[in-house]
Each structure stands twice: as C-alpha cells, then as structure tokens.
C-alpha positions in Angstrom: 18.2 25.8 -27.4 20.5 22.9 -26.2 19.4 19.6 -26.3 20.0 17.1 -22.9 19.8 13.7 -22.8 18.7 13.5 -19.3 16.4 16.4 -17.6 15.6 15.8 -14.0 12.8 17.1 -12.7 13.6 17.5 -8.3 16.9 18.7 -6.3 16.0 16.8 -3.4 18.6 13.6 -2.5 17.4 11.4 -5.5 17.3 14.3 -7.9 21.0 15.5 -7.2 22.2 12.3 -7.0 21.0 11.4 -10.8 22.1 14.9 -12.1 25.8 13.4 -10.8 25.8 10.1 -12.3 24.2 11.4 -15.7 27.3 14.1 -15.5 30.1 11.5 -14.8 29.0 9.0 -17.3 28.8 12.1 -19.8 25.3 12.1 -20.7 24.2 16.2 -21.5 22.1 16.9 -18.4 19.9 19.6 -16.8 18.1 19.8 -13.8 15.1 21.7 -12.8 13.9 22.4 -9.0 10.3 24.3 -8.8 10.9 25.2 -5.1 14.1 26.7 -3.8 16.9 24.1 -3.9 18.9 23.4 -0.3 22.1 24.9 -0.2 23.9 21.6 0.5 22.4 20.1 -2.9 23.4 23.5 -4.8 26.5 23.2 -3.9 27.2 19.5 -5.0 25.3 20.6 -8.4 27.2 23.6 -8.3 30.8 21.4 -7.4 30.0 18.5 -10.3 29.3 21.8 -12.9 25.7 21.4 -13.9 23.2 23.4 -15.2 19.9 23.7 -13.4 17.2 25.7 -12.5 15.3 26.5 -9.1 12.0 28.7 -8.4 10.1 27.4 -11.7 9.9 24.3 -14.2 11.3 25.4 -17.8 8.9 23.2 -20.1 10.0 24.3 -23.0 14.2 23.1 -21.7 12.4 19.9 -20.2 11.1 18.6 -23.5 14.7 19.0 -25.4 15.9 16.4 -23.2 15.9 12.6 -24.5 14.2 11.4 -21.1 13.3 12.7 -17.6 14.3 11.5 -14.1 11.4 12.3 -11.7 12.2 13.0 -8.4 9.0 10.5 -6.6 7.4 13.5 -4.7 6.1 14.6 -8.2 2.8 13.3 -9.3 2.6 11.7 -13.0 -0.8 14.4 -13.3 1.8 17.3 -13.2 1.3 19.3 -15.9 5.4 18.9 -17.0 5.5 15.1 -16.8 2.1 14.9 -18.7 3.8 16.7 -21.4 6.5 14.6 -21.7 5.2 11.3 -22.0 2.9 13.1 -24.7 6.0 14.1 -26.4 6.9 10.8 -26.4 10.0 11.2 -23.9 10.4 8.6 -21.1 9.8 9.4 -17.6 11.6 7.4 -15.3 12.7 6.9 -11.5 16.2 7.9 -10.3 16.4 3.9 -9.0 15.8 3.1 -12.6 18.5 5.5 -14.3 21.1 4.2 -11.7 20.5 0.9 -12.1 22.3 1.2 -15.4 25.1 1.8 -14.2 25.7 -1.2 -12.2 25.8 -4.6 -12.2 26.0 -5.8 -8.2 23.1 -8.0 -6.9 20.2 -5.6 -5.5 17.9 -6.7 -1.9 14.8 -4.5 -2.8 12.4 -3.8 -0.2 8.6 -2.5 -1.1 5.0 -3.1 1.4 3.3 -0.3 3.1 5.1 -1.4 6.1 7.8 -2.9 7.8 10.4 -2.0 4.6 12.2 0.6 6.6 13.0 -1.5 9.4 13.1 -4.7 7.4 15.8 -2.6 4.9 17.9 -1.6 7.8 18.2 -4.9 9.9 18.8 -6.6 6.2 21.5 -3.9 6.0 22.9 -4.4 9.6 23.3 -7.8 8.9 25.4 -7.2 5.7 27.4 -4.7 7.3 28.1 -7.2 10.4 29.3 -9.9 8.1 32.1 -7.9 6.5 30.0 -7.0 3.0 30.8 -3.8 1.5 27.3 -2.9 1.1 25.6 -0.1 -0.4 22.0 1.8 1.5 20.0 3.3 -0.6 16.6 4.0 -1.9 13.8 5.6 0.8 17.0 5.6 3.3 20.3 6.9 3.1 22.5 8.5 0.8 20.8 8.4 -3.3 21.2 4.9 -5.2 22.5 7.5 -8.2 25.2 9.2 -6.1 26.4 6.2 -4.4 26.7 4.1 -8.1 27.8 7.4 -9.2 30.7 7.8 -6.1 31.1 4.6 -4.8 31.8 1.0 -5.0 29.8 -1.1 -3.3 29.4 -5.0 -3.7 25.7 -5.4 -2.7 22.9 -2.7 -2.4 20.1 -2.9 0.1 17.2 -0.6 -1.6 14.0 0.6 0.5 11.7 0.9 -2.8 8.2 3.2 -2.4 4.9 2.6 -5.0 6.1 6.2 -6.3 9.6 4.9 -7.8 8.1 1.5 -8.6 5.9 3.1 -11.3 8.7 4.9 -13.0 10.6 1.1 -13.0 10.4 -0.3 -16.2 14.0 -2.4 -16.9 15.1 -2.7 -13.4 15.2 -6.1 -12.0 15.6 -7.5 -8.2 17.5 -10.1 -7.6 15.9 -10.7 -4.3 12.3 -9.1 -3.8 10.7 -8.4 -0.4 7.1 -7.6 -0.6 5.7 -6.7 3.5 2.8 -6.2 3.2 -0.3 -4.7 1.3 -2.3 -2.1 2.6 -4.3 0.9 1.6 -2.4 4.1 1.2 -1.3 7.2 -1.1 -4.5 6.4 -2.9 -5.1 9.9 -3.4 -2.4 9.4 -5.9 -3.9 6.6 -7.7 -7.1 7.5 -8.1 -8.3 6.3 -5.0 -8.5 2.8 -6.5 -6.7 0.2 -4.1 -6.2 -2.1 -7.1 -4.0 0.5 -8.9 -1.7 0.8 -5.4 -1.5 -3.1 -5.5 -0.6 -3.5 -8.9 1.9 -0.7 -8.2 3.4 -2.9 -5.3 3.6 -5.6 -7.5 6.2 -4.5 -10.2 8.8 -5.1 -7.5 8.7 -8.3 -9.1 9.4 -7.4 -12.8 11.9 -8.7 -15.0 12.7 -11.1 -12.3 14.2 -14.8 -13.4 13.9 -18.4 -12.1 17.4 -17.7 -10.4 15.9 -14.5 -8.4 13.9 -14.8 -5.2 10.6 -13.1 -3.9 10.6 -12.8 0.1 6.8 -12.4 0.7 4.3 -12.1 3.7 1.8 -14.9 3.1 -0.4 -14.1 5.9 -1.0 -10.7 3.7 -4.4 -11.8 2.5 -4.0 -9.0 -0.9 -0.9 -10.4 -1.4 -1.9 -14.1 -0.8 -4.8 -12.9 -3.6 -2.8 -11.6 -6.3 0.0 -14.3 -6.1 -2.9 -16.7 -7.5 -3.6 -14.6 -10.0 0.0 -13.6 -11.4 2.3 -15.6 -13.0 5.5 -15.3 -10.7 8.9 -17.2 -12.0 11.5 -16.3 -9.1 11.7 -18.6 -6.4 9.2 -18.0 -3.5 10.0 -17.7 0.4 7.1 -17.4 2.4 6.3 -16.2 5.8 4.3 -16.2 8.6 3.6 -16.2 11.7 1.6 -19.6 11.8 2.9 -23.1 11.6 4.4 -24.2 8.4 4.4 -27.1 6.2 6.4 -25.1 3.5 9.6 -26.1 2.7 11.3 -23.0 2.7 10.9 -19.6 4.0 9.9 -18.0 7.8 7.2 -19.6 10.2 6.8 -20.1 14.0 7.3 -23.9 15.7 6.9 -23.9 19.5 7.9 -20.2 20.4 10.3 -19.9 17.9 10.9 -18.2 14.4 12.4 -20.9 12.2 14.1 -19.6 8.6 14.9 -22.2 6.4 16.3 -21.6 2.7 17.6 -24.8 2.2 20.6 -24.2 2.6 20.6 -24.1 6.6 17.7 -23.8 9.3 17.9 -20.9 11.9 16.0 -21.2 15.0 15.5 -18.8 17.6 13.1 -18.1 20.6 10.5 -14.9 20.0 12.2 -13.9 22.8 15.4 -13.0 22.2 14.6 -10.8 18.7 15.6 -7.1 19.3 12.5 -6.0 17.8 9.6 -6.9 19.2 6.0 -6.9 18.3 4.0 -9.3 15.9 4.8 -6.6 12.9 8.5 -6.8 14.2 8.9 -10.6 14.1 7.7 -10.3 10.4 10.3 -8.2 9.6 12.4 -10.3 11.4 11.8 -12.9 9.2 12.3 -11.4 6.0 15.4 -9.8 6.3 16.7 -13.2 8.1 15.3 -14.8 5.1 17.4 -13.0 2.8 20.7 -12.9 4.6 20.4 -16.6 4.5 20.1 -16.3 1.2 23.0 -14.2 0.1 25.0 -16.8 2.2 25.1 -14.8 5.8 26.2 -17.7 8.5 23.2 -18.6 11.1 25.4 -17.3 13.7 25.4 -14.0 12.2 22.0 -13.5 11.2 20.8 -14.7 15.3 23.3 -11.9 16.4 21.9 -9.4 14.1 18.0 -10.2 14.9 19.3 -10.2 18.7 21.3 -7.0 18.6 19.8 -4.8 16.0 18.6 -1.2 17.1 15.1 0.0 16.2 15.2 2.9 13.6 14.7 6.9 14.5 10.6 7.6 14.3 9.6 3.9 14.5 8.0 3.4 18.1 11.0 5.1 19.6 11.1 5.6 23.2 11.9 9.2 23.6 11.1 9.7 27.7 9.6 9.6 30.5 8.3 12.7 32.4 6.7 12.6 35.6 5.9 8.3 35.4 4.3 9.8 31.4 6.1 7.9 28.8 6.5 9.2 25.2 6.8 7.4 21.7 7.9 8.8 18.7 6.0 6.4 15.8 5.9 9.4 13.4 7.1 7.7 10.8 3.4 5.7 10.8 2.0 7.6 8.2 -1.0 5.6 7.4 -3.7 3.5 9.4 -2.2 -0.1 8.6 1.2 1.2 10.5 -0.7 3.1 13.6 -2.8 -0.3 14.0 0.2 -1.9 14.7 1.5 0.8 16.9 -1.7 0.7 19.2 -1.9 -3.2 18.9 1.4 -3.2 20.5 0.8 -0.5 23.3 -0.1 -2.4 27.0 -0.2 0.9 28.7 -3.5 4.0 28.8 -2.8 5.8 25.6 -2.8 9.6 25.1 -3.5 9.4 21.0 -1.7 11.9 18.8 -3.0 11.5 15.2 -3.7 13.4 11.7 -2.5 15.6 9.2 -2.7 15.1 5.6 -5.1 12.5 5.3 -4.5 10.5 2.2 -8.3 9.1 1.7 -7.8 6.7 5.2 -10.9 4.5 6.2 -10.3 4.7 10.2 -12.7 1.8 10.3 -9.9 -0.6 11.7 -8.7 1.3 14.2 -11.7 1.9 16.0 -11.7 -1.1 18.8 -8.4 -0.7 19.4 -9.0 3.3 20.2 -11.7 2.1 22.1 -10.2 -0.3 24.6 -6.9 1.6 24.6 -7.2 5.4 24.1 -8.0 7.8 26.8 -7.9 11.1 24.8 -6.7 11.7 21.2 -5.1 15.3 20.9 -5.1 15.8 16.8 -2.3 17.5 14.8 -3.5 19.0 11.7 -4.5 21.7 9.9 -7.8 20.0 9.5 -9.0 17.3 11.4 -12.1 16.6 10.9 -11.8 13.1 9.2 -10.2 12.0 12.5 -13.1 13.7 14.4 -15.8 12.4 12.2 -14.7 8.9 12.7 -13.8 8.3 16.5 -17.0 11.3 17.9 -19.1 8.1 18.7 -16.6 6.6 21.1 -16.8 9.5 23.1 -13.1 9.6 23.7 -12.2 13.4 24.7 -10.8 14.9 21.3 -8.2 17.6 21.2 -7.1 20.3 18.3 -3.7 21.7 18.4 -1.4 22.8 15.3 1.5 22.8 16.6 3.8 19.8 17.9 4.8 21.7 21.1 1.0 22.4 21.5 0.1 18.6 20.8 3.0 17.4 23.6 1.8 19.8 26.1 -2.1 18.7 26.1 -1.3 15.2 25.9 0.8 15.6 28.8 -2.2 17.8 30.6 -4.2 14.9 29.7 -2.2 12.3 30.7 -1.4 10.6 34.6 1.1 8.6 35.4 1.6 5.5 34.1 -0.2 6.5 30.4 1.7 6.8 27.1 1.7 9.5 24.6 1.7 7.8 21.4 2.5 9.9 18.4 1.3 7.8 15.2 0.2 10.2 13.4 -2.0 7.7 10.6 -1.3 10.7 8.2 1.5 12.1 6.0 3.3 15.4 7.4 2.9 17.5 4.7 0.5 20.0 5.6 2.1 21.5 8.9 6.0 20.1 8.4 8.5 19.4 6.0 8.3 15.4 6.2 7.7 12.7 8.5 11.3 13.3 10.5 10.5 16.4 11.1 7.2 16.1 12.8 9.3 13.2 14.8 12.1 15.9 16.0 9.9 18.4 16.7 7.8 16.2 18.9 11.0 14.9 20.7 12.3 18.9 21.5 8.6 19.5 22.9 9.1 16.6 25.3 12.8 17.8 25.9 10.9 21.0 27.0 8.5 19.7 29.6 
C-alpha cells in the first residue's frame, strides 16, 4: 500500500485547502471525506490531482501516512484519530500545517466571542491602509489554500478551541484573547477548565517581542493570567477607567487606545458597532492596528465606518412596525446575553438546537424583563423549556425556520422584535450556523 506523508482527514474548506498546499510543496498526500465531498471541493481536488476518498474513512490508508491534518469538526474521541496518535502519528490542525509554509506576521483571534467581528474590523482596517492582507482561519478562504495560492504580507486568523488543540509549533505574533466563556464543553468533557486551557495555547511559543491583546474585565481570563507565566507584551482592555499604561480603556465617554506609540481617542458615539460587547471588540482590533503601525486617522475611520458582519445582530426587516434580527451566529448563552442585553424593544425569543451542556442560568432576568414569548427551534427543546417554565413566558415548538418566523410574527405587535439568537449550535436541523441565518432571512422575505 503507498505510504503519504500527509493524510487529511475532512474535504470541507480547511481540508481541501491542506490537501493543496501538501501537493504543491510535494509532500505524498491523501485525503479522506466520510460524508459526500461538495462538488466545488472535488473539483479543486480533482484539478490539483489528488487522491482521496468520500463516503467512508480508509484506516488502514490513514495510518501509512507520516501525520494527519484534521479538519476541526472531527472530535479527537473519533475512532480514526485515536488510532493514529496510538500509532504514534501526529495529528494536527490545517492552521498548523500552513503555518510552515510561511513566514509573514500572523493577528490571531480566539475568545468565545467577539473574534469574528473583532477579526473582520482588524481585517478592514488592514485592507483600508493599503496592506496586502491575507483572511483566514473560521472566516474566509483556508489559511492552507491561501499560503498555498497566494502572497499575502500579513494574515488576520479567526482561531476556534478546536484548531487550537491540534497547534503545537505555531506561534502568534500578536494574540487576541475576547473573552472566556462556557461552551463546546460537550467536547471536552464537560470540564470548563479543559475549554480554558484550550483558549489559552493561543499564546504558545510566543516571545518577549510578540503581543497578547486581552480583555481584562474577563474575570477567567483575569484568573488564569496570575497563574501562567506569559512573556509577550500585554495590552489590556476594558471598559473601566485605566491606570495602565498601555492598551484600551474608557476616559469621559471615550475609548482611548494607547500602545505607546500614539494615543487614539474617540467618543462611544461615533464607533460603527455599537453595544458594550461591540466597543470591546472595538478596542482590540484598534489595539492591534496600532500596533502593526496603522495611522490614528485610519484606525478612527475604520471603527467609524466598519459594517457589522452577516448573522451578527443583523437587521434583516421590518414587517408591519415587527422588526427582525438575524444573531444566528450566537451559538452559545455568553453571545445571546449580549444579544438580549442590547435589545431596548419587547422581544419575540427564538432560541435552541443542539444544546452543547448550556447552564441558562444567566439569561434568566434578562428573559424575564425583556421576553414576551420564546418560540424554540429544535429538534428537542426541552433544556430551553426546563429552564425558563417558571417565568411563565408563553413557549413555542416549531422545527422549522419558516415555522419559527411565522409564530413569532403571530406572537408579535408592533413595535416588538424577533430576535433570533439561537444559544445553540445548528447542527441538528441545518447545515451550520449561516444557514439557519439564511433560512430565517427567506422566511421573513416571505411574510
């Protein structure tokens, strides 16, 4: 049987995109797809000549190879990943394997929350200076296929827990770190220290001349930077007053980024995104466009200008005085708190799906005191039900997104917003969190 040096295990975006780079830096590789591979990805493995497999994992080809690229969808309990690190054969991220391959400075972006937006405004900002820089990671095109493809200057990486852990070389040169929160636990264990330590190797390898972005009104993260011995530079932020030298704080209605380098001020007021979660990731992007050497002027345009992201509180319509928000993209409870926190209308609730082990406890005032009905969206709901029955807030079961839009909008009068924020991931009625999101915007199209 041939030997590979490189088996990947996924033909989703990351998957194909390693499967290219391994094949134009010559490295023997084979690539194996359980489920049915998408024509578009078949056709680029297809185009670049390499050998794979779809409808079944080959362990027996998946051990010959020297190491394994796992796509992050894949637990490390699957039965072929178990065997290989038994074997002895390294299992790795596709962020890991392309970050071989080049040599650029790396903005990494990891926290339960905010490191979509927070990657894209950083992003924007590179982009409106003139940088020819690279969008990978969680968003865009694959880190592999772009290093692979590509020439970029600078990459901008959204980083999740589940490529973290297959990280072992890779090194930021400027870490962001959100926010800590509990989620995916049902993939460590349930244990919320195994997530945070997860989080936390966004900072490996890192040197005295690398930075680390950080909330420091995160009280987990706040925790485990006492405990951990951390040798980049630290930038701070929050959303009190500050005495630290450097970093992100507020000073009399405005957000004030200092790196040392030059001070930006500018009111709360004229940021794009609004929203205490918002102004955080304000901050952090700010701070590290200032620190890649971004003039002020820039940056202020950028955090005055930027455009929120698809599925991220985005204002889809209003019907009849009933206004809609897509916020699909919250798939745990941290991120629908902050949806709800910000909402000053009557809320129509729609919430659930593959619940991930969420405590709902945090929620519950703000469902109280803002929620008129919550109309669930799952094939089983009843951890949603079980938590919010006391409040005695009307509870609807539908399967369906078309089926959720309609009975919120039965529910709803005008001058209430439907707020889909799910709290859950998508997995057990739609292919991902996007698509929830578009089918939820057709059904409003369709009122």
């Amino acid at each position: 049987m041939k030997r590979y040096g490189i088996a990947v295990l996924g033909a989703g975006e990351s998957g194909t995109g390693a499967a290219v780079l391994a094949k134009m830096k010559d490295i023997p590789v084979f690539l194996s797809e359980k489920g049915l591979i998408k024509q578009e990805y078949k056709n680029v493995l297809s185009q670049f000549d390499i050998d794979f497999e779809e409808g079944q994992h080959s362990i027996a080809r998946i051990l010959k190879a020297d190491e394994v690229v796992k796509s992050p969808g894949i637990p490390d309990k699957s039965s072929w990943v178990v065997a290989a690190k038994q074997k002895g054969i390294p299992v790795i991220s596709e962020i890991e394997f392309a970050a071989r391959f080049t040599k650029v400075p790396k903005i990494c972006i990891t926290g339960t929350n905010g490191k979509t937006t927070t990657t894209m405004l950083t992003w924007h900002m590179l982009k409106r200076a003139g940088m020819n820089a690279g969008l990978a990671g969680n968003v865009g095109k694959s880190f592999s296929m772009q290093v692979a493809l590509e020439r970029h200057d600078i990459y901008v990486l959204e980083i999740s827990s589940f490529q973290l852990d297959g990280m072992f070389d890779f090194r930021a040169d400027i870490a962001i770190l959100t926010n800590i929160t509990p989620d995916h636990l049902d993939r460590y264990d349930y244990r919320f220290s195994n997530y945070v330590n997860s989080k936390f190797r966004i900072l490996q390898n890192q040197t005295n001349s690398d930075a680390f972005i950080y909330c420091a009104d995160d009280p987990v993260i706040m925790a485990e930077i006492g405990k951990r011995p951390i040798i980049a530079r630290k930038y701070p932020y929050t959303l009190l007053d500050s005495m630290a030298s450097v970093g992100g704080y507020i000073e009399k209605n405005e957000i004030v980024i200092n790196t040392n380098t030059e001070e930006l001020r500018m009111t709360l007021e004229e940021l794009a995104l609004q929203g205490r979660h918002n102004v955080y990731n304000s901050m952090a992007a700010g701070i590290s466009a200032s620190l890649i050497g971004l003039r002020k002027e820039t940056i202020r345009q950028c955090l005055s200008d930027f455009q929120n992201i698809e599925h991220r509180l985005e204002y889809v319509s209003n019907v009849h005085g009933i206004e809609f928000i897509n916020d699909s993209k919250a798939t745990n409870v941290n991120s629908t708190w902050y949806a709800l926190e910000s909402m000053v209308k009557p809320v129509i609730w729609i919430a659930g799906g593959l619940d991930k082990g969420n405590d709902y406890e945090v929620l519950k005032e703000l469902v109280k005191s803002k929620v008129k009905v919550i109309v669930c969206l799952g094939i089983d709901n009843t951890a949603i039900k079980n938590a919010f029955a006391h409040l005695q807030c009307p509870i609807v079961e539908t399967q369906a997104a078309a089926d959720a839009v309609v009975e919120s909008y039965h529910a709803a009068q005008p001058g209430d917003v439907v707020l889909l924020s799910p709290a859950c991931a998508s997995f057990d009625l739609f292919e991902n969190f996007e698509d929830r999101g578009n089918q939820f915007k057709e059904a409003v199209r369709m009122l």
